[in-house]
C-alpha positions as CSV (number, residue, x, y, z in Angstrom):
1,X,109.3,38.0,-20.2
2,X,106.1,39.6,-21.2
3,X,102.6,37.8,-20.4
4,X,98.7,39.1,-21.1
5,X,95.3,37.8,-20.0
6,X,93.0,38.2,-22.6
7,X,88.9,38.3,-22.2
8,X,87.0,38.3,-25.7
9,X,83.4,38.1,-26.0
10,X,82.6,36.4,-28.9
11,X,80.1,37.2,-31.5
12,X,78.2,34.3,-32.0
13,X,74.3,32.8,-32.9
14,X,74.8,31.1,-29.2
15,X,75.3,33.7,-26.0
16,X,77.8,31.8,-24.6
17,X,80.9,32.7,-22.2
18,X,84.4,32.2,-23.1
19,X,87.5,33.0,-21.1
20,X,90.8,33.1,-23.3
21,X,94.1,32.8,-21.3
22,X,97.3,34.1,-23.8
23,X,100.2,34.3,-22.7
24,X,102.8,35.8,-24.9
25,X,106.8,35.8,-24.5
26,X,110.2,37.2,-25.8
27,X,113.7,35.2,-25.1
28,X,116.6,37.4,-26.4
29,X,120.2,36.3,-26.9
30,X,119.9,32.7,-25.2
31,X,120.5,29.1,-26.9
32,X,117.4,29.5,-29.5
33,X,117.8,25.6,-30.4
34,X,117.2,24.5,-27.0
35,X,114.3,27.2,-26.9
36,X,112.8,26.4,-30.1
37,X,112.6,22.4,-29.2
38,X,111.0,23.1,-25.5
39,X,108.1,25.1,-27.3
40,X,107.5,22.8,-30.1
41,X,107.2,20.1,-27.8
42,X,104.6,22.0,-25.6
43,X,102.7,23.4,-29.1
44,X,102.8,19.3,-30.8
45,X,101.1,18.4,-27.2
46,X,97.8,20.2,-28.7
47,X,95.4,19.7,-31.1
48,X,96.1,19.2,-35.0
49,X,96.0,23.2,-36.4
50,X,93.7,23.3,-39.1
51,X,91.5,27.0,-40.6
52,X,90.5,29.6,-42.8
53,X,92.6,32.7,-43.8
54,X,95.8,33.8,-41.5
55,X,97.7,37.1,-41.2
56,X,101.4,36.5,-41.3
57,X,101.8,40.3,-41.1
58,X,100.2,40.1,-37.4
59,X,103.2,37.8,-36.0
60,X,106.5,39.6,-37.7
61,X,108.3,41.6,-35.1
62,X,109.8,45.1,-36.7
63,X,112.8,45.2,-34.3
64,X,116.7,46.1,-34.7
65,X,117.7,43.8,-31.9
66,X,119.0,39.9,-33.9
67,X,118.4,36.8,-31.9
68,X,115.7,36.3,-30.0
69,X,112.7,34.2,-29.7
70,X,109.2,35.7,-29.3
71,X,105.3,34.3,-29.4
72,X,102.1,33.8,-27.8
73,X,100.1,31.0,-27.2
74,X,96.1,30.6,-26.4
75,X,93.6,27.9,-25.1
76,X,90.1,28.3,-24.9
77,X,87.6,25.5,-23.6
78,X,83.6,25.6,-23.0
79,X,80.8,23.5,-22.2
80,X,77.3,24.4,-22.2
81,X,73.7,24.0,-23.0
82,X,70.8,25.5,-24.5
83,X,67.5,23.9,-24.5
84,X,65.8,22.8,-28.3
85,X,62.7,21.7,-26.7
86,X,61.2,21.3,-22.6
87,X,63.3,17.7,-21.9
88,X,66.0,18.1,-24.9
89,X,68.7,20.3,-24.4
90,X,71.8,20.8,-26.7
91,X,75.2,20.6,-25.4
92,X,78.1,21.9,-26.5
93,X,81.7,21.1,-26.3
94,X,84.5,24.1,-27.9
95,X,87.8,23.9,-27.8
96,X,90.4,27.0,-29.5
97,X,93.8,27.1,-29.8
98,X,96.4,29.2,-31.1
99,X,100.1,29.0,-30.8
100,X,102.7,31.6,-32.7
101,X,106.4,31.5,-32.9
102,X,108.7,34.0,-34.5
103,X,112.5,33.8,-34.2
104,X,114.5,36.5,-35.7
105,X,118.4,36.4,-36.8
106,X,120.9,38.5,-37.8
107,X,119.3,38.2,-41.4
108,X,116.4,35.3,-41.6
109,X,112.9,35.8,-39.8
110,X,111.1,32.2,-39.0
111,X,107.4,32.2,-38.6
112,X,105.5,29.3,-36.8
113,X,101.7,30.0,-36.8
114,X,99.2,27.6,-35.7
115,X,95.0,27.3,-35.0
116,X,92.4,24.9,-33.8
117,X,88.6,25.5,-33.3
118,X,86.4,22.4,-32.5
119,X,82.8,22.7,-31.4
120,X,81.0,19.7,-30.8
121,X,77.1,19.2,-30.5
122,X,75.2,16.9,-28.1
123,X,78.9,15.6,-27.3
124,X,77.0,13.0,-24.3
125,X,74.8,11.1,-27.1
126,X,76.2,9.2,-29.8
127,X,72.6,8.7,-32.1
128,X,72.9,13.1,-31.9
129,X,76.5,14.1,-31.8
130,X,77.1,16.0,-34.3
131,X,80.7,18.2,-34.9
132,X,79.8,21.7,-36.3
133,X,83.1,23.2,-37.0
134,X,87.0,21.5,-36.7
135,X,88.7,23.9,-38.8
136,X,92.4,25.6,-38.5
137,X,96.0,25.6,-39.9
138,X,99.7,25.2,-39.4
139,X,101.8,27.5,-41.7
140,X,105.9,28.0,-41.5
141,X,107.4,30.6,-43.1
142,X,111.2,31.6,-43.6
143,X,111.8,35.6,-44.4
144,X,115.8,35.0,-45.7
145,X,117.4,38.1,-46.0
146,X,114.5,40.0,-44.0
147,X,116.3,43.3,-43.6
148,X,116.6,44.4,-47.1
149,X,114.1,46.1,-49.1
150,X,113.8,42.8,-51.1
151,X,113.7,39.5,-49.2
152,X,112.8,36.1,-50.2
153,X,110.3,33.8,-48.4
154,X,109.6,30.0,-48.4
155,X,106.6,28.6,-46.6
156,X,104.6,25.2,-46.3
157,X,101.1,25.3,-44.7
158,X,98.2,22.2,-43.6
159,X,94.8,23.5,-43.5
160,X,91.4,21.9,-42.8
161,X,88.1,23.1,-42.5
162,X,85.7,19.9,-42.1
163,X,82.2,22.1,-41.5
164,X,82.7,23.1,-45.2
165,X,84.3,19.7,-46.6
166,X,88.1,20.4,-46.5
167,X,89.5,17.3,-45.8
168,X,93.1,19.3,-46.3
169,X,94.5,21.7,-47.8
170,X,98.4,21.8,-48.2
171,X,100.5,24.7,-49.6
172,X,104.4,24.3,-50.7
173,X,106.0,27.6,-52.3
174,X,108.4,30.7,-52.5
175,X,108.3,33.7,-53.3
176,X,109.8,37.6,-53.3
177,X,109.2,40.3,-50.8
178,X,109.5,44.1,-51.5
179,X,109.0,46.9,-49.1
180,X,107.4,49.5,-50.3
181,X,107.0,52.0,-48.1
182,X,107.8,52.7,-44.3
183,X,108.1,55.7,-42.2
184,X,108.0,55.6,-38.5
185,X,104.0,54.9,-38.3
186,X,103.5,52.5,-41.2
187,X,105.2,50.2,-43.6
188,X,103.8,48.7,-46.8
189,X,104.6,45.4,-48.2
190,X,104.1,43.6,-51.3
191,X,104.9,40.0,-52.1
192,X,105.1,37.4,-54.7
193,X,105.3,34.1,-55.9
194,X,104.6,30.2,-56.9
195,X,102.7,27.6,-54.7
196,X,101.5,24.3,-55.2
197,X,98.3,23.8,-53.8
198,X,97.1,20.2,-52.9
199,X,93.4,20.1,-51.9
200,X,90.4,17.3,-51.0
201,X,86.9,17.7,-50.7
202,X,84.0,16.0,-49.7
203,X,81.2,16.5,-52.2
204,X,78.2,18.1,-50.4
205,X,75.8,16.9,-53.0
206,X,76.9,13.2,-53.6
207,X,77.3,11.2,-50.5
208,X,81.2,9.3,-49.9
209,X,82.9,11.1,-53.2
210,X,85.9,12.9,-52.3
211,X,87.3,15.7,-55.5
212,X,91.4,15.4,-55.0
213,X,92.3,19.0,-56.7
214,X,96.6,19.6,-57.5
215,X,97.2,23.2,-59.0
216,X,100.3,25.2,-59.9
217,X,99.2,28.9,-58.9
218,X,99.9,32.4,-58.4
219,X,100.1,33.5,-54.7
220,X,100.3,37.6,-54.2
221,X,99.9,39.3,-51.4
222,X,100.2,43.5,-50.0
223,X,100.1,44.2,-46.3
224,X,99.5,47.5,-44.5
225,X,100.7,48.6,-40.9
226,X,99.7,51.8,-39.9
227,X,99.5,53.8,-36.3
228,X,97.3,56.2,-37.0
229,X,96.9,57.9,-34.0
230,X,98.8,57.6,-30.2
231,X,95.3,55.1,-29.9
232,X,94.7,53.4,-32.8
233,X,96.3,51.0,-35.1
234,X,95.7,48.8,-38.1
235,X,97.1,45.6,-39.6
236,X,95.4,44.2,-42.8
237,X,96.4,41.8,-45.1
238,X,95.3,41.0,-48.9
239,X,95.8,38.1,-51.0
240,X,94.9,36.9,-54.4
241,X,95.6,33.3,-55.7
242,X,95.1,31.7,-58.7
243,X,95.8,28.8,-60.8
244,X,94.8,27.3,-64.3
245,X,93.1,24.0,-63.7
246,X,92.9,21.8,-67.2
247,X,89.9,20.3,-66.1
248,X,87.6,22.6,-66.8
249,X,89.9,24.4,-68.7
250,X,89.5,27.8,-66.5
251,X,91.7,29.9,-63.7
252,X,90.3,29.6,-60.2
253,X,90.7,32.4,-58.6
254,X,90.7,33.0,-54.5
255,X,90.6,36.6,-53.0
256,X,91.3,36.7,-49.2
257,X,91.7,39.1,-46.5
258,X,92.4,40.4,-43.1
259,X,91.6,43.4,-41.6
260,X,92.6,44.4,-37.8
261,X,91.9,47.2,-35.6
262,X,92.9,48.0,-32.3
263,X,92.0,51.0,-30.4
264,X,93.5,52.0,-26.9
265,X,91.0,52.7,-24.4
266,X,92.3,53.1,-21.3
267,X,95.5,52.3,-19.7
268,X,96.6,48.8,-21.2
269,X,93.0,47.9,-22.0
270,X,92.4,47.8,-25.6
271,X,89.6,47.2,-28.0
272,X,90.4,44.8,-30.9
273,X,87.7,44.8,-34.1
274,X,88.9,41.9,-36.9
275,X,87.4,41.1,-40.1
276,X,88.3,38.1,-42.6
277,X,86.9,36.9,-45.4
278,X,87.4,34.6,-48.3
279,X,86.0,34.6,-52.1
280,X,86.3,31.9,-54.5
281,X,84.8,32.1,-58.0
282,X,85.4,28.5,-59.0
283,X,85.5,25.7,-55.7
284,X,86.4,22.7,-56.1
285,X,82.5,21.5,-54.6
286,X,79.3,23.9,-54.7
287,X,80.2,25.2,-51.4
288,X,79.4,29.0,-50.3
289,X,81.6,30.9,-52.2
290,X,82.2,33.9,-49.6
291,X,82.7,33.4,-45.9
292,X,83.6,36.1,-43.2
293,X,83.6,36.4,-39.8
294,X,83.5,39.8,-37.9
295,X,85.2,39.3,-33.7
296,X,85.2,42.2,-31.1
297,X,87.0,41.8,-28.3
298,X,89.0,43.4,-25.3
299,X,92.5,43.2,-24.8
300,X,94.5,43.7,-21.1
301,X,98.3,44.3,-21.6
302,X,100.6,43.4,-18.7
């Protein structure tokens, strides 16, 4: 069994302190069933997962051994204040939560990937409460024949973002897997396929109208793992999606991404530097069409 504390310092508008406990695991050769149900009971017991973009390449395990059970699970909460004025001060509420599972066969890989963010303002007054983000996923994906140079996937994923007027987002699709490249330091991957894409939004510019969007679309992907020195490695992820919606007789298109850095520093401290992003030409609602968020943190190994 394998655990690690984890301190990250956000970067935020608000200088606030948040202490992240993860504690990550690996079960191999045991009753995986039994396994399996224990942790989806204790990952069900949190919040709803609901968010932006995810990297799937971050939670598969590149490993000879066959049956065993590995993941991580996180739970940040804060409260605080800052003052807007001499007697009105803003509270805050934030809960985060992150829970992977990967199980890996003689030849099948299962994913489980979940995330939950909530921060709540003036949480103690109901005329100013106001929620500011609620936004995350669930996503489960099946890598059948994972092995082989070409593998097949299946996945489903539930995905909110409330701030920005996703009411849900649900995915449903398959898809084909090459690998294109792999030494001892890196590995490329490529991967194709066909989703339906179920979405609902809350117009920002006319109040209590919700746009239902249902489209057939492309999903495509190419993932990079590199070491690129004894200190540092990488793990980024691309995606483009896109669909023909007869409405307004157009594609929407979607580009996505996620870029990851870690750099050894000393010992089993590391420095971890992520970057994700998302690009739509055409949304649903006039929403910002590019969002991104840039974390640093530090990372403690034990």
């Amino acid at each position: 069994m394998k655990s690690g504390l984890i301190f990250i310092p956000p970067l935020s508008f608000i200088p606030l302190q948040v202490y992240l406990l993860e504690v990550k695991f690996t079960i191999m050769r045991t009753k995986p069933v039994r396994i399996i149900f224990l942790l989806l009971l204790i990952l069900a017991a949190a919040p709803n997962a609901d968010a932006q973009i995810l990297n799937i390449e971050r939670s598969r395990i590149e490993r000879d051994t066959a049956n065993f059970l590995t993941g991580k699970a996180g739970l940040n909460f804060s409260m605080f204040n800052r003052n807007a004025g001499r007697n009105n001060p803003n509270n805050f509420l934030q809960l985060t939560f992150n829970g992977d599972l990967a199980y890996i066969s003689k030849q099948h890989t299962y994913l489980f990937l979940n995330y939950y963010n909530y921060l709540l303002v003036n949480y103690d007054s109901r005329e100013l409460r106001n929620t500011v983000a609620s936004n995350g996923y669930s996503h489960f994906r099946v890598n059948l024949l994972s092995r082989r140079k070409v593998s097949y996937e299946l996945f489903t994923q539930y995905q909110a973002d409330m701030a920005r007027g996703l009411e849900r987002r649900i995915l449903t699709g398959s898809g084909v897997r090459w690998l294109l490249y792999r030494t001892d330091n890196t590995s490329w991957f490529a991967g194709t396929g066909l989703m339906h894409e179920h979405e609902t939004w809350k117009d920002p510019e006319q109040e209590g109208v919700t746009r239902v969007s249902d489209l057939l679309k492309s999903s495509n992907y190419v993932s990079l793992r590199s070491k690129l020195s004894e200190h540092v490695e990488t793990n980024n992820i691309a995606y483009f999606q896109t669909g023909y919606d007869r409405n307004i007789s157009r594609f929407r298109n979607r580009i996505s991404g996620d870029l990851g850095l870690t750099v050894k520093l000393i010992g089993r401290v590391s420095m971890r530097t992520n970057f994700n992003f998302t690009y739509e030409d055409r949304p649903i609602v006039p929403v910002t069409r590019f969002i991104y968020a840039i974390t640093n943190g530090l990372q403690v190994d034990f």
